[in-house]
C-alpha positions as CSV (number, residue, x, y, z in Angstrom):
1,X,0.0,0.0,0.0
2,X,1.6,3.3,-1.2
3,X,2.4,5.8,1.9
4,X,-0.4,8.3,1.0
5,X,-3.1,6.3,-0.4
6,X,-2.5,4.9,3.2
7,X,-2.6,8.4,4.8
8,X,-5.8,9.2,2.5
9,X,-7.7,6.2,3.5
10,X,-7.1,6.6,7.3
11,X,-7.5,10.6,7.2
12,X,-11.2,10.1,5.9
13,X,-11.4,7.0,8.3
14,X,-10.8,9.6,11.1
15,X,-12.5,12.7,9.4
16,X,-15.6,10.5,8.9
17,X,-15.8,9.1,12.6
18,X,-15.3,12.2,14.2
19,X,-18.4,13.6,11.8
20,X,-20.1,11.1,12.8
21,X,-19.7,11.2,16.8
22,X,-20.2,15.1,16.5
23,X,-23.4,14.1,14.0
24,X,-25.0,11.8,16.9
25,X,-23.9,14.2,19.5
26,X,-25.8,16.9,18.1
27,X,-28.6,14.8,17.0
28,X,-28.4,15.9,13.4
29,X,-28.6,12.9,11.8
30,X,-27.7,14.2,7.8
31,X,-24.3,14.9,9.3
32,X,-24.2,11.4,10.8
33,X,-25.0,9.5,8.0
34,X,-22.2,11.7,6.2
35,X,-20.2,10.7,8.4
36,X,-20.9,7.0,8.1
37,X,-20.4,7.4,4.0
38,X,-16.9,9.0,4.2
39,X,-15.7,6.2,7.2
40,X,-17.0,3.9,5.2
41,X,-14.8,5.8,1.5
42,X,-11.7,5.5,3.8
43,X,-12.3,1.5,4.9
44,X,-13.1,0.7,1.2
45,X,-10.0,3.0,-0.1
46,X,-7.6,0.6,2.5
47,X,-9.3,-2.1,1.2
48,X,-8.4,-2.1,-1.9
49,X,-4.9,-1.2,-1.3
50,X,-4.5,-3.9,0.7
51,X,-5.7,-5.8,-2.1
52,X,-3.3,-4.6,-4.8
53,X,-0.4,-5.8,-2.0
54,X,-2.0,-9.2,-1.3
55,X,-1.3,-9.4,-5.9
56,X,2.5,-7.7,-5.7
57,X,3.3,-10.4,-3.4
């Protein structure tokens, strides 16, 4: 996994949990559930990173 495809997937890991904490802390849930889809952007980024590795060997 390349050093900032790595940084970008766990910077909108962490940018999409904290909007997600401060989206259920507020009670707005729009911001929550935008949360949610960039956490989720960042877990499927790593994922497929990972991926490409697991094939280079």
């Amino acid at each position: 996994m390349s050093a900032s495809e790595k940084a970008k997937a766990k910077s909108e890991q962490t940018a999409g949990k904290v909007e997600k904490e401060v989206g259920r802390a507020i009670g707005n849930d729009r911001v929550a559930a935008e949360g949610e889809s960039k956490e989720a952007k960042g877990d499927l980024r790593s994922a497929k990173e990972k991926g490409k590795d697991a094939f280079k060997g």
